[in-house]
Structures are given as structure tokens and as C-alpha cells.
Short mmCIF file of the C-alpha atoms (twelve columns), coordinates in Angstrom:
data_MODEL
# 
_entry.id   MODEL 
# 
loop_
_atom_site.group_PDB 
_atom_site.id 
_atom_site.type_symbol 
_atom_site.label_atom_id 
_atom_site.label_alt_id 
_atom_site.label_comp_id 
_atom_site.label_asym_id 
_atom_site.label_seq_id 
_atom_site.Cartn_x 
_atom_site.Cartn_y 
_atom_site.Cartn_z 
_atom_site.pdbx_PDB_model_num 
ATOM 1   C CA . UNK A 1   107.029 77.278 83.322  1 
ATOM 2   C CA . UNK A 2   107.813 78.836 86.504  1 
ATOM 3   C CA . UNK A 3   106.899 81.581 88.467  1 
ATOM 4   C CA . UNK A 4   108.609 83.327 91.258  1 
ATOM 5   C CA . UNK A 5   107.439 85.436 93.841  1 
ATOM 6   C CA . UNK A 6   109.681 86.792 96.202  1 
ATOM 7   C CA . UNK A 7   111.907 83.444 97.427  1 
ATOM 8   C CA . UNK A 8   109.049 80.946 96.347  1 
ATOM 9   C CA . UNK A 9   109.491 79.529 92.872  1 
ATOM 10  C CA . UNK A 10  106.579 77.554 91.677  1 
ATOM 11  C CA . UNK A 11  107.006 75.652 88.464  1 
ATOM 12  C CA . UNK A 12  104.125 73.374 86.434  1 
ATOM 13  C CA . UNK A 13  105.890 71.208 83.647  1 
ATOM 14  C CA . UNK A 14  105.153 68.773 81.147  1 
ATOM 15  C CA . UNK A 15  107.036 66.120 79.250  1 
ATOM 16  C CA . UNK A 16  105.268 64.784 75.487  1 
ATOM 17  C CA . UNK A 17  106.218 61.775 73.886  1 
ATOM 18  C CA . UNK A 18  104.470 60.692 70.523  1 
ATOM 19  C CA . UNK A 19  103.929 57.059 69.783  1 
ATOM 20  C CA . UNK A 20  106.860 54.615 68.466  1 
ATOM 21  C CA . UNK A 21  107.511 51.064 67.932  1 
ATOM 22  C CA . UNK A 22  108.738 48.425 70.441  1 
ATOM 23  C CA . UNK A 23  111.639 47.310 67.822  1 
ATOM 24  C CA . UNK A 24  114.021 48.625 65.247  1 
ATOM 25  C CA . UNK A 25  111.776 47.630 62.623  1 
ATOM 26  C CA . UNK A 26  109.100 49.606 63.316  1 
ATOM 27  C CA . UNK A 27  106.360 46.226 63.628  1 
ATOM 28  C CA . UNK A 28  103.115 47.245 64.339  1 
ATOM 29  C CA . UNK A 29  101.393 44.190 65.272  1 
ATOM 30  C CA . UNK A 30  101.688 43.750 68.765  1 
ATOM 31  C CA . UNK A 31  103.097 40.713 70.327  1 
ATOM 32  C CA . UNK A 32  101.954 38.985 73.595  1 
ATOM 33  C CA . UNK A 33  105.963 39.539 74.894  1 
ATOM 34  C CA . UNK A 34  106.045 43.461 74.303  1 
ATOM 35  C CA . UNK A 35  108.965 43.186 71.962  1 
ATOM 36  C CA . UNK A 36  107.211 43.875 68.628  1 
ATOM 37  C CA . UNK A 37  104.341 46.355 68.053  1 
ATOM 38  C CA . UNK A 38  103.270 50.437 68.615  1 
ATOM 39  C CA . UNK A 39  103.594 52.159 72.025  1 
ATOM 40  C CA . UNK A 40  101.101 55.304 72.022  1 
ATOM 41  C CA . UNK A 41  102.168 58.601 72.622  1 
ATOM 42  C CA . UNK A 42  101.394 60.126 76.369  1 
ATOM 43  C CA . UNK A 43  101.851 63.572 78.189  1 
ATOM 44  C CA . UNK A 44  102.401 63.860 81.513  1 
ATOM 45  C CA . UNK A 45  102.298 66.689 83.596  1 
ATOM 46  C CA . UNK A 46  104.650 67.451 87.174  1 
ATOM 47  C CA . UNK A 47  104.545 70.613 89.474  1 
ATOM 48  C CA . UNK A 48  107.294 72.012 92.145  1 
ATOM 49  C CA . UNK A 49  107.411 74.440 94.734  1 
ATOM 50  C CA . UNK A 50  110.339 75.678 95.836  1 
ATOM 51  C CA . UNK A 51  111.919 78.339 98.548  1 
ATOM 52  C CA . UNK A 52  115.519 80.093 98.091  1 
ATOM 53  C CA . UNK A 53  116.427 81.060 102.228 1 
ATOM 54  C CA . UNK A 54  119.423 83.416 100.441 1 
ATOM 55  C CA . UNK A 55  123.160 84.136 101.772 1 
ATOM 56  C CA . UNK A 56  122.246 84.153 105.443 1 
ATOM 57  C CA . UNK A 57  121.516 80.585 105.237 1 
ATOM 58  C CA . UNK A 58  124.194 79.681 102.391 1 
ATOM 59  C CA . UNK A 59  121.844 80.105 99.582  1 
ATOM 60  C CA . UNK A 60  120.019 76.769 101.000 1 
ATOM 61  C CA . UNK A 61  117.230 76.316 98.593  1 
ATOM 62  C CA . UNK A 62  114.395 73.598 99.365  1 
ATOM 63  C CA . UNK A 63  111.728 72.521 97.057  1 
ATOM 64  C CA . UNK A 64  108.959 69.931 96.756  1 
ATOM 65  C CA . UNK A 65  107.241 68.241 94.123  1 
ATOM 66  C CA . UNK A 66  105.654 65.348 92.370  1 
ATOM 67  C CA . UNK A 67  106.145 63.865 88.658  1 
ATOM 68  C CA . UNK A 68  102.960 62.424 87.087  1 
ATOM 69  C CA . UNK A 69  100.514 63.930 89.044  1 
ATOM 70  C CA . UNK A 70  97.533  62.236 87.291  1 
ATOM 71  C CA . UNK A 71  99.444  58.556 87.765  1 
ATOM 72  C CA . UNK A 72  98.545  58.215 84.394  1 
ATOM 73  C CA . UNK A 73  99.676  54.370 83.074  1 
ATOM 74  C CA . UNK A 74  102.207 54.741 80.085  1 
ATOM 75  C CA . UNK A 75  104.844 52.572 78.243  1 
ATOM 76  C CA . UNK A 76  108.442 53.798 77.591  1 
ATOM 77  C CA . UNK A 77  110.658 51.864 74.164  1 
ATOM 78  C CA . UNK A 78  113.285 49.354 75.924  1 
ATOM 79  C CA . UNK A 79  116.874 50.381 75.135  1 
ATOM 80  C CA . UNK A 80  118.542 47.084 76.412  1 
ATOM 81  C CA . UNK A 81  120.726 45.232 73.856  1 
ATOM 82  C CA . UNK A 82  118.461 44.078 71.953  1 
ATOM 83  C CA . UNK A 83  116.731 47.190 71.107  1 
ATOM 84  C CA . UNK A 84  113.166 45.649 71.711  1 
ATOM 85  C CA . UNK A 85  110.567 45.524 73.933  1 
ATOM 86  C CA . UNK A 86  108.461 47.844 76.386  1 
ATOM 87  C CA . UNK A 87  108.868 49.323 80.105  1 
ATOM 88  C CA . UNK A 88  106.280 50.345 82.380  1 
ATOM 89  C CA . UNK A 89  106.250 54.273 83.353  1 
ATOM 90  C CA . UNK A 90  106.825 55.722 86.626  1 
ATOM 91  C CA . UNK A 91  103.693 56.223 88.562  1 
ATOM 92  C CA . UNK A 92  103.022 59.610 90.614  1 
ATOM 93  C CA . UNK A 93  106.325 60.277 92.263  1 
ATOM 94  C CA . UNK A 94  106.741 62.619 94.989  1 
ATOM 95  C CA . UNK A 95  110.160 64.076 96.036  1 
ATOM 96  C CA . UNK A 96  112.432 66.222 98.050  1 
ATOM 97  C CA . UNK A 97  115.621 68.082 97.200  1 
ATOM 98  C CA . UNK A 98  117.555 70.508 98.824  1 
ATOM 99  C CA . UNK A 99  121.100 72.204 97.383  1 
ATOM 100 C CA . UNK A 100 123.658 74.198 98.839  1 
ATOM 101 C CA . UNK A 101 125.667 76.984 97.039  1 
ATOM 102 C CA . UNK A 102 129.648 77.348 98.771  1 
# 
């Protein structure tokens, strides 16, 4: 969702995934490896602030933000070869970006 006010654009976001299964065959006993059993759904939420400087500075637009703001622990499926198997999320990120328009 974002909101703009003048050349600030603030944004709030948020990304759902509902639970799956570690392997093609949807096992739900977990194993002590990760590669068989459910991975619970999570939310997670980000935010971004963001200021558009306009055609006297080449439409230079900066903006600031951070992903996972409530470094909440979460498990993403594996999508290696063999289709099995767990990663760890990303913890709280923050981050910088900056474009040009020419």
C-alpha cells in the first residue's frame, strides 16, 4: 500500500505464505534432515520510504527500507534438484536504492 505526499512515497507491504511440505510427496512427518515433513505458513511485513527529487535532478529518486521488520524466524520449501528439503528465511533486512530516469 503506498501513500504519497508531495515527492515522499511511503509504502507498508506484506508477503503471506501458507504452510507446505518439504518434498514432492507431501510427507508430513518431519525428519531430523529437513527433507521430509510440513513447513508452517508465515506473514511478514516490510515498509519503504521514498523521495522523487523530479527533472531538475534527472528524476533521481531515493528510498529506504527494511524487509521483515519483526525478524520473525521462518522456513522457505528448497527448490534444488531434488525438490526436498527446507531453507532458513531472511532476517530483518535493511536497504538502499536509488534509480535514475534518462
Amino acid at each position: 500500500m503506498d501513500y504519497k505526499l508531495g515527492s515522499w512515497t511511503f509504502n507498508l507491504n506484506s508477503d503471506f505464505q501458507s504452510s507446505q511440505f518439504a518434498d514432492n510427496a507431501n510427507t508430513v512427518k518431519e525428519s531430523a534432515d529437513g527433507s521430509t515433513g510440513r513447513i508452517t505458513g508465515f506473514m511478514l511485513w516490510g515498509a519503504s520510504v521514498a523521495y522523487d527529487f523530479g527533472p531538475q535532478m534527472a528524476d533521481l529518486n531515493l528510498a529506504f527500507g527494511v524487509k521483515n521488520i519483526f525478524d520473525q524466524d521462518y522456513f522457505i520449501r528448497s527448490y534444488d534438484d531434488n525438490n526436498k528439503g527446507i531453507y532458513a528465511g531472511q532476517p530483518r533486512t535493511l536497504y538502499m536504492q536509488g534509480a535514475l530516469k534518462f
